[in-house]
N, C-alpha and C positions, 0 to 999 in steps of 0.2 A: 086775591090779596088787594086791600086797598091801595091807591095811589095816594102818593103826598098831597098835601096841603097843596093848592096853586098849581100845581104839574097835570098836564093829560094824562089818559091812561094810554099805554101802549100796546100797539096792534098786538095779537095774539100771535101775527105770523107778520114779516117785514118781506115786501116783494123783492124776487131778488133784482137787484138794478143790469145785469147781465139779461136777464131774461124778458124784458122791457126797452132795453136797448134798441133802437132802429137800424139796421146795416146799412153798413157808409157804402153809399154807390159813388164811383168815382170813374171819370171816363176822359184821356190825357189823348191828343196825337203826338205818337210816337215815330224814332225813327224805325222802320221797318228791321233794320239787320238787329232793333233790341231786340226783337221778338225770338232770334237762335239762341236765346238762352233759357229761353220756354217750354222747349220743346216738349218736355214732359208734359204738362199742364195745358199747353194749347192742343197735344193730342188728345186729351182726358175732355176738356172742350168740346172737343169734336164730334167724341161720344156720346156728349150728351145734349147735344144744340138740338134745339128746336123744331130748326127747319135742317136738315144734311146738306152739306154743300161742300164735295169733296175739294176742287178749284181753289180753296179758302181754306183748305186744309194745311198743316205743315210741308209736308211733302211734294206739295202743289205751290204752292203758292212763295213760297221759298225761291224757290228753282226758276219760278216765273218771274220776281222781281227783278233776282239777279240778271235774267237775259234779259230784259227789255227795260230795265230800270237799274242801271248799274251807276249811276250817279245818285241817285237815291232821295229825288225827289217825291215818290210817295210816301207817305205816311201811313200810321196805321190808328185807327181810332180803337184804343183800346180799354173797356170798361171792366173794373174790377168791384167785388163786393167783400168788404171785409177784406181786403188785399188780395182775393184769390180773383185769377183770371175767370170772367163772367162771359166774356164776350170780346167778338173782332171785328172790325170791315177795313178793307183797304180804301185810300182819299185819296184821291187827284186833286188839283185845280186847274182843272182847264180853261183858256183865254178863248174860244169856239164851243159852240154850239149848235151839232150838225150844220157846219160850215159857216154860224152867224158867230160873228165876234162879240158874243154875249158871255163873258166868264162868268163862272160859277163852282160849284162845289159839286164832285161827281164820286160814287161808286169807281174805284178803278178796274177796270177790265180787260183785254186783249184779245186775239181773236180767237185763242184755242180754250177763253173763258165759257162754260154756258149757262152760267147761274151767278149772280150777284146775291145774294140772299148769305148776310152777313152771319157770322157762327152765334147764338147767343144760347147761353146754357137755358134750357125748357124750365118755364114758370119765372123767367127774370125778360120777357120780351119788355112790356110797358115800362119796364124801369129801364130797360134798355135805349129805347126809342126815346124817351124822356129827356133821358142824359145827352142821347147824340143832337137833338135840336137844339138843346139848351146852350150844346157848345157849339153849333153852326149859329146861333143868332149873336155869340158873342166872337167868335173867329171868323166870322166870313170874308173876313178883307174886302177882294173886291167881288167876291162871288157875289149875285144877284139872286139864288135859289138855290136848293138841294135837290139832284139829281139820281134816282135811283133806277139802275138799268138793271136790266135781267131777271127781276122781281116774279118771285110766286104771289099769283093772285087767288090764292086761298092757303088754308092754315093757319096756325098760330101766329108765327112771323105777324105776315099778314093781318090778320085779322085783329091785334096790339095795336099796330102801325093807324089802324082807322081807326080807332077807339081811340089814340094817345092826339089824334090828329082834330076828332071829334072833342074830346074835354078841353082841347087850347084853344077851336075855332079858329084851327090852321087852315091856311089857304093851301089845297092841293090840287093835283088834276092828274088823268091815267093819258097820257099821251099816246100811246100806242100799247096796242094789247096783239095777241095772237096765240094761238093754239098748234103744240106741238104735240107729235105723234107720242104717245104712252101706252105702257104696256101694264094693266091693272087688274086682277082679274082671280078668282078662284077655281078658273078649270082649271082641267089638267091641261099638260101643252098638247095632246093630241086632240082634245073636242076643242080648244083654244083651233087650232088649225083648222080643223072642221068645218066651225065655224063663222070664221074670217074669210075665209077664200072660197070659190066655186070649187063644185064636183071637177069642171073642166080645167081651173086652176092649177087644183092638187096634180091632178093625171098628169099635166104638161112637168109639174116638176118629178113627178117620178122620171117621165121618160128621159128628161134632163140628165139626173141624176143616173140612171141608165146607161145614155149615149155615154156621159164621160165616164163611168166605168170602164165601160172597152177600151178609153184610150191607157188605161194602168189601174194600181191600186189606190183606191181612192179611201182616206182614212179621216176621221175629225179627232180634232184633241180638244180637252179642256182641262184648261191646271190653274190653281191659285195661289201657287208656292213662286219660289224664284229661279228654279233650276231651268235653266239654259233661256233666262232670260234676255240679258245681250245677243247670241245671236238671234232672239226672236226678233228683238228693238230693229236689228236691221233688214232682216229678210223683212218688216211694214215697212221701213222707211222706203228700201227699193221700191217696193211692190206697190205704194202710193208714188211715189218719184215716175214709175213708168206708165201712167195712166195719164188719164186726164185731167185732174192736179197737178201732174210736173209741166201738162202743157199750158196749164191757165195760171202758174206761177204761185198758186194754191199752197201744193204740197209742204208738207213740215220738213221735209229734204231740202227745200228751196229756200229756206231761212236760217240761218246758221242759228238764230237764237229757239227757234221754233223745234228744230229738230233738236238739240241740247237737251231742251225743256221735257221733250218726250225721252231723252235718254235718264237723263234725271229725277222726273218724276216718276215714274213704271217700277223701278227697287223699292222706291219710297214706300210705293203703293202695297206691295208684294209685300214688303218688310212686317206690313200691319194689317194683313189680310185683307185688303182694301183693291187687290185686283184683281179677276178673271181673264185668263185668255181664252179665245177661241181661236181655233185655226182647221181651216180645208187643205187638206193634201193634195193629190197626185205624184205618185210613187215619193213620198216623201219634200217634195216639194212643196212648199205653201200657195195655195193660187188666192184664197181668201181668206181676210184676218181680223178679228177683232178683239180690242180694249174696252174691257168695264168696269168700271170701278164701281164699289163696294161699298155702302155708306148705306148700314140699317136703319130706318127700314124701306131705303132707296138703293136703287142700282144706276149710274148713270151709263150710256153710253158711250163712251168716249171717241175713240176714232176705227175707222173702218176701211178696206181696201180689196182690191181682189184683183185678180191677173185681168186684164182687156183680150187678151188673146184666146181667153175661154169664155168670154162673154158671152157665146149662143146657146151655153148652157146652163147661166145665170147662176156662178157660181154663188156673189153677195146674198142671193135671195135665199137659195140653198144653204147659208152658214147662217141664215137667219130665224131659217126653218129648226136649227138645232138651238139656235138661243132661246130660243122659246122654253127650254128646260129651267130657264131660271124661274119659271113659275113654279116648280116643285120643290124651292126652299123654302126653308121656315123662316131664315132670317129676311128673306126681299119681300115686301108688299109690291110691290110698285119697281117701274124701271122707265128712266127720265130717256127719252130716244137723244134728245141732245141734237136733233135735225132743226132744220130750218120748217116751219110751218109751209102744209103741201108738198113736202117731200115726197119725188114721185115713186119710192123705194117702198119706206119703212111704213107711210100710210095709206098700203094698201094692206100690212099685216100686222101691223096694231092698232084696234079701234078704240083704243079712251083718249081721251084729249088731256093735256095740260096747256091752262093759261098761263103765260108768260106776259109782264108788262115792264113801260118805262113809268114811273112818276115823278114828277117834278112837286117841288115842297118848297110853300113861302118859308124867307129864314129873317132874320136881324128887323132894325125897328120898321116905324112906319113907313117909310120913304123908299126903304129899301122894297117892302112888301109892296107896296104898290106900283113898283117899277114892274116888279113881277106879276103883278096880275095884267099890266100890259103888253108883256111879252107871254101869257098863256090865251089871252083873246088873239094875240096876233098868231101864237101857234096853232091853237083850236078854232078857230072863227066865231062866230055867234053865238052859241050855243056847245060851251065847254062842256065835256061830258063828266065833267066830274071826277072823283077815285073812285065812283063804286057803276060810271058809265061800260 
């Protein structure tokens, strides 16, 4: 049909304005205790982040604030798209700086954290990382840079963070890097053992596992449910309390917030499939014990312990030899040891590595950023290594 006198003709088809629309990314610090009204959504989060990071999880990280932040000075940066929850990281402002009175803007952490790597829903990192500098260069107060501790150094996460760091011709640097022990692998866990340890190795733990036979029955458990999980919670807490932890002041026994935190977080965990125990007997008693959490398609390590008084039989290493079955599920790839790099234990029986790093990140205008590139020559010396050193 023709069109009027003076008027266009009209499209044959009008786009629709919904489907054209850009999503509104929006990313607020929050107070932390807004976030117990989420709970539904920041677990569905969880599920579907990018990078796993059980620690930053509801259940975790909850539990963690209240014990060591009950005045409630951290905040949570929380970014959403279209109103639904996208993503998380908890924010400090710390006035030091590995002991220099340098304030800044930091990842908040503690010490039963082992991963900083903030929750962000997979295919939304760059818009993520986007948002969180955009509002450290307009809220940094007196912060001097952005501080990210605990950092996986490959991945998605990752590998956003250099690309969104790259398009701004942001000022970065990897302060510190290291390699912890991981378990990765598609043997089974018996050529995984094989493997890994000498002919004379394995033998010595047979006859281990041998000798303390004769002293009773020796039995291994593993559950993923929650049944008769309290007194599990404390037969570890004792059983790390009476080692070498209760005497280096270590132990999560030795901190009334530390041990809470593990009483607290373990249900959480169990509630949503998110825990494994292991446990070594003798005749029913636990002599070594282990916490895993469950974050597909990761497993992290959590905590670990064993009686000292069967130490010649190496219990730890024995209840280690049995975790190694988590290579036989479909849902773990990978399992995070959560040790400290050269662990003299876990890396002699898992050989893949994970890199683990600190990075610090220019934030606010010029003045500010240049203050920081004088505090990463004074940290780095001459020759900064870079984010990708």
């Amino acid at each position: 049909m023709a069109s009027k006198a003076g008027s266009l003709p009209k499209p044959a088809t009008r786009p629709d304005a919904a489907a054209v629309r850009q999503p509104a990314f929006v990313l607020d610090a929050v107070p932390w205790r807004s976030l117990a009204d989420e709970i539904v959504a920041w677990d569905a989060l969880a599920v579907c982040a990018a990078e796993p990071n059980p620690f930053f999880e509801s259940w975790y990280l909850l539990p963690a604030l209240a014990a060591f932040d009950p005045q409630g000075g951290i905040v949570i940066l929380r970014f959403e798209v279209d109103g639904e929850l996208a993503g998380l990281l908890p924010l400090a402002r710390p006035r030091r700086y590995y002991g220099k009175p340098l304030p800044h803007l930091a990842t908040w952490l503690h010490a039963n954290c082992f991963l900083g790597a903030p929750l962000v829903a997979a295919g939304l990192e760059r818009h993520f990382w986007r948002a969180v500098l955009t509002w450290a260069d307009r809220q940094a107060g007196l912060g001097l840079f952005l501080h990210l501790a605990h950092m996986p150094l490959a991945g998605a996460l990752h590998e956003a963070l250099v690309e969104v760091l790259a398009e701004q011709r942001r000022d970065a640097h990897l302060v510190h890097r290291e390699e912890r022990a991981l378990l990765c692998s598609r043997d089974t866990p018996e050529a995984y053992f094989e493997a890994t340890l000498s002919g004379k190795k394995r033998k010595e733990l047979r006859r281990q596992f041998a000798r303390l036979s004769e002293l009773g029955e020796v039995t291994i458990e593993r559950r993923d449910d929650a049944e008769g999980l309290a007194l599990w919670i404390e037969h570890f807490l004792a059983l790390e309390q009476a080692g070498w932890k209760g005497l280096a002041g270590s132990a999560l026994a030795t901190a009334p917030g530390s041990a809470q935190l593990f009483r607290d977080s373990l249900p959480g965990a169990a509630a949503r499939g998110r825990l494994e125990r292991l446990t070594l007997s003798l005749d029913g008693a636990p002599i070594a014990m282990l916490a895993t959490f469950l974050a597909s398609p990761g497993a992290f390590s959590f905590k670990t312990a064993f009686d000292e008084r069967y130490a010649r039989f190496s219990p730890g290493v024995l209840l280690q030899r049995e975790n190694l079955a988590i290579l036989d599920r479909t849902d773990i790839a990978w399992s995070d040891s959560c040790a400290a790099a050269d662990h003299p234990m876990i890396d002699h029986i898992w050989r893949e590595r994970r890199a683990i790093g600190r990075l610090s990140i220019a934030i606010g205008g010029r003045a500010r950023r240049a203050a920081f590139a004088l505090v990463a020559l004074a940290e780095l010396g001459r020759n900064p290594t870079g984010l990708d050193g």
